[in-house]
N, C-alpha and C positions, 0 to 999 in steps of 0.2 A: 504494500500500500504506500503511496508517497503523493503527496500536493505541493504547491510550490511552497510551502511555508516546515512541511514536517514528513520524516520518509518512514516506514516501519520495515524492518525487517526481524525473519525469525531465523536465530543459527541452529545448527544440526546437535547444539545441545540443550535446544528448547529456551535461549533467551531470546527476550525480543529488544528488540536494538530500535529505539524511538531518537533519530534524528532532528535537532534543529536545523533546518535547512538555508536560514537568510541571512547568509553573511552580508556582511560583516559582523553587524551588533546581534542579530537572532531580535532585532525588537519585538515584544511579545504585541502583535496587534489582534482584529478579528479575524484575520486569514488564520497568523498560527493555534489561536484559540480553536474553531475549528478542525483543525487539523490534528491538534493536540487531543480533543474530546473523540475524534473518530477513530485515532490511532487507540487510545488507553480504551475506550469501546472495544475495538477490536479483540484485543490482547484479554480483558476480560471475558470476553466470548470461546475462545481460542485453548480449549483441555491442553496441547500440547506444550505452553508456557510454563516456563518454571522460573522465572526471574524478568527482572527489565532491568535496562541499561538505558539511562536518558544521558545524551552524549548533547555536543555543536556541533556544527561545521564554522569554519573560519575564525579570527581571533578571539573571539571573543564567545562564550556563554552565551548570555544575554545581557542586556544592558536595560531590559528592561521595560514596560509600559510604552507603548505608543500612544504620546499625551493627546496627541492633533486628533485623534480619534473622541477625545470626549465632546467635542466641540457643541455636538447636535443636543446634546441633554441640560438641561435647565444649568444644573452645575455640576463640578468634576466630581465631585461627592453621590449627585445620582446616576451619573455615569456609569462609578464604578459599581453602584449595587446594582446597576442592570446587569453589567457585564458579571457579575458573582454568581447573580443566577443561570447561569450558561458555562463557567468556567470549567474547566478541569481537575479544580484544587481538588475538592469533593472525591471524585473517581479512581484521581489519580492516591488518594492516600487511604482509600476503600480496596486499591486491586487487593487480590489474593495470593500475591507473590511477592518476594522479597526485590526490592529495587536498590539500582545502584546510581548514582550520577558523577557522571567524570566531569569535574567544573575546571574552567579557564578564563583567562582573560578578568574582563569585565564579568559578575554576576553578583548582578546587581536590582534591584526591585524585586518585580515577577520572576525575576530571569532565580534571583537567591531564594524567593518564596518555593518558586519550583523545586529548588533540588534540598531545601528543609525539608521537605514533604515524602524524601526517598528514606528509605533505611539507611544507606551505608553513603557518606559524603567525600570522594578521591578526586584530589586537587593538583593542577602541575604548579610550579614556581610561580607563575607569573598571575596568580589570582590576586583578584580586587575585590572582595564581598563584604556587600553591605544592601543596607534597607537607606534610602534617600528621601523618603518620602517626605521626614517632617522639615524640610527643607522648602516642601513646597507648599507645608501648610497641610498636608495632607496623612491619615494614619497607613502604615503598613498593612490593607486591607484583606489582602489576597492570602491570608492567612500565617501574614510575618507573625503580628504578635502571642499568635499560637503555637507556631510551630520553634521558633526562636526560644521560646522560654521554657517549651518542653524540653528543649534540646541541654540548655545552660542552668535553666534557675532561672526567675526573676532578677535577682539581685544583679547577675551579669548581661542580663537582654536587656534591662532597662535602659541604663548608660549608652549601650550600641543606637536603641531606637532613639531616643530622643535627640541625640548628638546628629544621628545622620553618616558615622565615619567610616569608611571602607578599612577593612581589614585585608594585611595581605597574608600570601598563605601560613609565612610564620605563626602570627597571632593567629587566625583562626584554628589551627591545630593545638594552640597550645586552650584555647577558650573550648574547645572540643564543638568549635562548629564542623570542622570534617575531621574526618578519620584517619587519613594519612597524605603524604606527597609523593608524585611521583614524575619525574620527568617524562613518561611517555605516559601521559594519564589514560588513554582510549584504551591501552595495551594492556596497565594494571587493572580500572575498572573492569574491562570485560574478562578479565581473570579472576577478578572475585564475583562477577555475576555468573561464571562458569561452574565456577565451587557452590554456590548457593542453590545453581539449579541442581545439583547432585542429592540434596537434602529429598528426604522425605516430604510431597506437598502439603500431604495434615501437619504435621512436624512442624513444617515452616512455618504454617497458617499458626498453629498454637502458639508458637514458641511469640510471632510478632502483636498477638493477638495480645497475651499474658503481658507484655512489655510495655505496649500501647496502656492498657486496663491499667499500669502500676500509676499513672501519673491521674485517673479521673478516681478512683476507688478507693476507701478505707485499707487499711493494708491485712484488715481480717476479707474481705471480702475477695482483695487481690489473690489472696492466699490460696481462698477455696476455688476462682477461677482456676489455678496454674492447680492445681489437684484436681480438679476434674477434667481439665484438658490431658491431664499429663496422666493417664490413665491406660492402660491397654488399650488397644483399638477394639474391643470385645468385653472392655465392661465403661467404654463413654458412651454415656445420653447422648443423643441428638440433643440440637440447642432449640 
């Protein structure tokens, strides 16, 4: 599957390989939006997936929001709630497979929202990530101030959001917004999206199900989730 904005491929170890397609910046507009909810559709549909890999092409990740696009809506504030009702955020952090995103460059806005919202975060040298929004007056909608403070704490998303300041990949590794660096980032990503397709799919689904569940649930509640998923396959309930 490919559109001018986003390509999909599936490798012969069951990842599906979701391409930003518009270099230079990958700006996230309504093309890639579409593109992006037909591609993660897809892949949700699709038994033989065991993992995603959300990659770029060209320098840069993303850079982020296509502002010229809110123009037609009363103001950029309802802009973006219409476009939230159409987004991908949703889908993309509902699949049922473990995700990886190989970031570069610029990612920045949607472009950093997007790859909050994968499992496993692999960065080359030359990353910029940050949330710019309150810069414009505007909150990290697309589900920055969610996914950002799962990730760190409160205490250390607050300071990044309000400030506005891009991190490069130093600091972001060490604040544990991604997971590791790697000079050929496409090469290491799709080699831990290889190994993750290798897992067990209930396995996998529990294991991110349980982890998700740690940060909305009482920690006796957590508990009895990850003991009832983590059950034989022969004595788990249905949910």
């Amino acid at each position: 599957m490919s559109t001018d904005r986003v390509t999909l491929d599936i490798d012969e170890a069951g990842v599906a390989i979701v391409t930003l397609a518009h270099p230079p910046l990958n700006i996230y507009d309504l093309a890639m939006r579409d593109g992006l909810i037909a591609a993660i559709t897809a892949i949700r549909d699709i038994p033989s997936v065991r993992a995603l890999l959300l990659r770029a092409e060209g320098k840069h990740f993303s850079a982020g929001a296509d502002l010229s696009e809110f123009g037609s809506a009363d103001s950029i504030h309802e802009a973006r709630r219409i476009r939230w009702d159409c987004d991908p955020w949703i889908p993309l952090l509902n699949l049922p497979v473990p995700s990886v995103a190989a970031l570069h460059g610029f990612t920045v806005g949607s472009g950093m929202e997007m790859a909050m919202l994968c499992d496993i975060r692999i960065a080359s040298p030359d990353l910029q990530i940050g949330l710019p929004e309150t810069k414009l007056s505007m909150l990290p909608a697309a589900g920055g101030t969610q996914s950002l403070t799962r990730a760190i704490g409160p205490h250390a998303a607050l300071p990044l959001v309000l400030t506005a300041r891009n991190l490069d990949a130093d600091e972001a590794l060490r604040r544990g917004i991604i997971w590791s660096i790697a000079d050929d980032v496409d090469l290491a990503a799709c080699a831990i999206a290889e190994q993750l397709a290798e897992l067990d799919p209930q396995v996998a689904r529990s294991i991110r199900r349980c982890l998700h569940a740690s940060g909305d649930l009482p920690i006796e509640a957590g508990l009895a989730l990850e003991s009832r998923l983590g059950r034989p396959p022969h004595h788990a309930r249905p949910d």
